[in-house]
N, C-alpha and C positions, 0 to 999 in steps of 0.2 A: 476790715478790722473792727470787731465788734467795740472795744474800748474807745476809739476813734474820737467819737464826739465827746465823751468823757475827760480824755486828755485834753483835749482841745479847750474845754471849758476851764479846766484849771487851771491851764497854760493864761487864760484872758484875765482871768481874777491876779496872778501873779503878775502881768503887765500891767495892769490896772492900777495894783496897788505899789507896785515903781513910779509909774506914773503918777499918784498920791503923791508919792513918798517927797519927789523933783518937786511938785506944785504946792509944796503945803503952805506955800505963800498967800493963797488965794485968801482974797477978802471976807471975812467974818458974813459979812451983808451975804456973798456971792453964795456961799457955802450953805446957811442958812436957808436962804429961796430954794436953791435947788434942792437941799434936801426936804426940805416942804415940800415941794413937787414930787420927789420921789416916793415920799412918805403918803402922798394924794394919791399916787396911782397905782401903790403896792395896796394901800386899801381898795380902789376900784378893782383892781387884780382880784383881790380876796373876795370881794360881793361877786365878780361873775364867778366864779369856781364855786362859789358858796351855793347860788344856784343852781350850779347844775344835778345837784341830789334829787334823786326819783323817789329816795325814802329818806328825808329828811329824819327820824326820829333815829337812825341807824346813825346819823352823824352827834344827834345831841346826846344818847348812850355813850357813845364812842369818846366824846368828849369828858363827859361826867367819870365815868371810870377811869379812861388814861388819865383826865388831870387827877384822881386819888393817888393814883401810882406814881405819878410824874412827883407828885407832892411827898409820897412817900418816900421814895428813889432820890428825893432834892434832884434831879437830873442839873438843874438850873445854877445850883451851887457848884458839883462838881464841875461842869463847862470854866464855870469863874473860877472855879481852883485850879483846873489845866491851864486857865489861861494865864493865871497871875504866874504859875510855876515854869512860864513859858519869857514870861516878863522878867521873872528872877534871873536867868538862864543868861537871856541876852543883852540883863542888864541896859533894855532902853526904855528912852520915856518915860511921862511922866507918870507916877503913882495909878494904877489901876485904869489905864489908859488901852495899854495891851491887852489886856483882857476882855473889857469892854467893849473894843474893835474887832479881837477872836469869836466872841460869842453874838455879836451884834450881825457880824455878815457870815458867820457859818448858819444860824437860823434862817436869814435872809436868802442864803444859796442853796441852802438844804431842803425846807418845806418846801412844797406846793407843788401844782399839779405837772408843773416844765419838768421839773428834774425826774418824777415819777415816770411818766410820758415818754418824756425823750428817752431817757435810761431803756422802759422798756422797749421802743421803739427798736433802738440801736441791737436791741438783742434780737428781737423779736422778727424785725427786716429787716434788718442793716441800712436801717434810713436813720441819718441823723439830726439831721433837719430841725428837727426841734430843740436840740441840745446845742447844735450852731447859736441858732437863734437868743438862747438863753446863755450863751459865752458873751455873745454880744451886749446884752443888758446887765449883767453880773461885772462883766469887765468897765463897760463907764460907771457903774453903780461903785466896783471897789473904789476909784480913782477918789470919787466923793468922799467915801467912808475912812479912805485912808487919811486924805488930807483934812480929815474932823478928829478921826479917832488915832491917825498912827500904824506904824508899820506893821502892828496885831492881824490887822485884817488880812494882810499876806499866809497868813496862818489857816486861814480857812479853805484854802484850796486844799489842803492836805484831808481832810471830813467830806468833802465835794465831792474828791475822786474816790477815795473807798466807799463812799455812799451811790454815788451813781454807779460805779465800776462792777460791785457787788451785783444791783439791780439788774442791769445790763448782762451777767455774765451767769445770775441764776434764769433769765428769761433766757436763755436760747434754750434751757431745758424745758421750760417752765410751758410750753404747750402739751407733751410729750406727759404731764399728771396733774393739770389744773386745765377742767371743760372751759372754754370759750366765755361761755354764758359766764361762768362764774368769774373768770378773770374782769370780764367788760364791768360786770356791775362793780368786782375791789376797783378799779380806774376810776369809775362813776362816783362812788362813794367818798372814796379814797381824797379826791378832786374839791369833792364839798368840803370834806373837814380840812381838809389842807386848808382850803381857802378862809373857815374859819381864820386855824393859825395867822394864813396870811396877814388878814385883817386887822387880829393884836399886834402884828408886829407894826405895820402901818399906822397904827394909832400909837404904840408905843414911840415910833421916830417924829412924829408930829408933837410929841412933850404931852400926848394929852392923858394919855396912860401908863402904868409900870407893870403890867402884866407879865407874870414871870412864863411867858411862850415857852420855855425850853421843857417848865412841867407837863404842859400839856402833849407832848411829842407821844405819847405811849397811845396815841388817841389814834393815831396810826395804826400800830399794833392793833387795838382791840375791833376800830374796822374792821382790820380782813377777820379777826376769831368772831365775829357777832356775823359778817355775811358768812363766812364757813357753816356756822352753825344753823344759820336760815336754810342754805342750801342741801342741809344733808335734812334737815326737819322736813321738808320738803321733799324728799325722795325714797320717806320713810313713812309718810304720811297713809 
């Protein structure tokens, strides 16, 4: 079942964030550390990913024009406006909490190289393996986020699964008109700027930054259109 590990991750961020929701007793102190820690290793996540670009300057392109776009698009604002509209809805919590917690772990579940990866994996070979794996830390990670920010973050499995799900189900075609070479290097790429993102958001859970990460998403996008365009300059040459 190609969606498999898909489901399955969304499934863990929804128990996760029940599991929040029962715990949000936990202690201020408790809550804090750990989220330090998470916020410590979602940035160390970010720097290995970030390294792995063989054309670093394809990642800082890639950045510079998505975040024009992203800034253009506000992408960042709307997120917070579906989430506040989402907060109106169900009428919980406190003031601008739900939305905070929607857009805080749908960034955090959405970027970087697992969901990219695994997604295509599951399509690719029907190995899921690495989307397991990332249910696994997405699901203790909700439980955190929930009991800091609120039942919002339950919300972000719903962007999880049409994003991986999507990925997942355009890759089973996706050898059949996209060469080898050229998929491996959008992964390789892809991977590094990801992990840029990664790395704001890491800095931004640690208080030490406000980086609005949700502008920078188009940096994605223009990845795969800056390698597209190498590869066909290259075969034209």
């Amino acid at each position: 079942m190609v969606l498999l590990g898909t489901l399955v991750n969304g499934v863990c961020i929804i128990i996760g964030a029940l599991l929040g929701n029962v715990f949000r007793n936990i202690p201020e102190k408790v809550k804090a550390t750990v989220m330090s820690g998470i916020g410590l290793s979602v940035v160390l996540l970010g720097v290995q990913m970030g390294l792995k670009s063989e054309q670093f300057l394809i990642v800082i392109c890639s950045l510079v024009i998505g975040g024009m776009l992203g800034e253009f698009w506000d992408i960042e604002g709307k997120l917070n406006h579906l989430g506040k509209w989402v907060e109106k809805k169900i009428g919980y919590g406190s003031e601008g909490m739900i939305a905070k917690g929607f857009v805080s772990a749908t960034l955090l579940f959405v970027i970087g190289s697992m969901a990219i990866v695994g997604a295509l994996h599951s399509g690719l070979r029907g190995d899921h393996l690495v989307l397991y794996t990332k249910s696994i830390l997405d699901g203790f990670t909700s439980i955190i986020l929930t009991a800091t920010f609120g039942i919002g973050v339950i919300f972000s499995a719903v962007p999880v699964v049409l994003y991986e799900g999507t990925i997942a189900l355009l890759a089973t075609q996706i050898e059949h008109w996209i060469p080898q070479s050229l998929l491996n290097s959008f992964i390789i790429e892809s991977t590094a700027t990801g992990g840029v993102l990664i790395m704001a958001i890491g800095f931004n859970m640690l208080r030490l930054t406000s980086i609005r990460v949700a502008n920078l998403l188009p940096s994605i996008l223009m990845n795969a259109i800056i390698i597209f365009g190498i590869y066909i300059w290259h075969l034209i040459k």
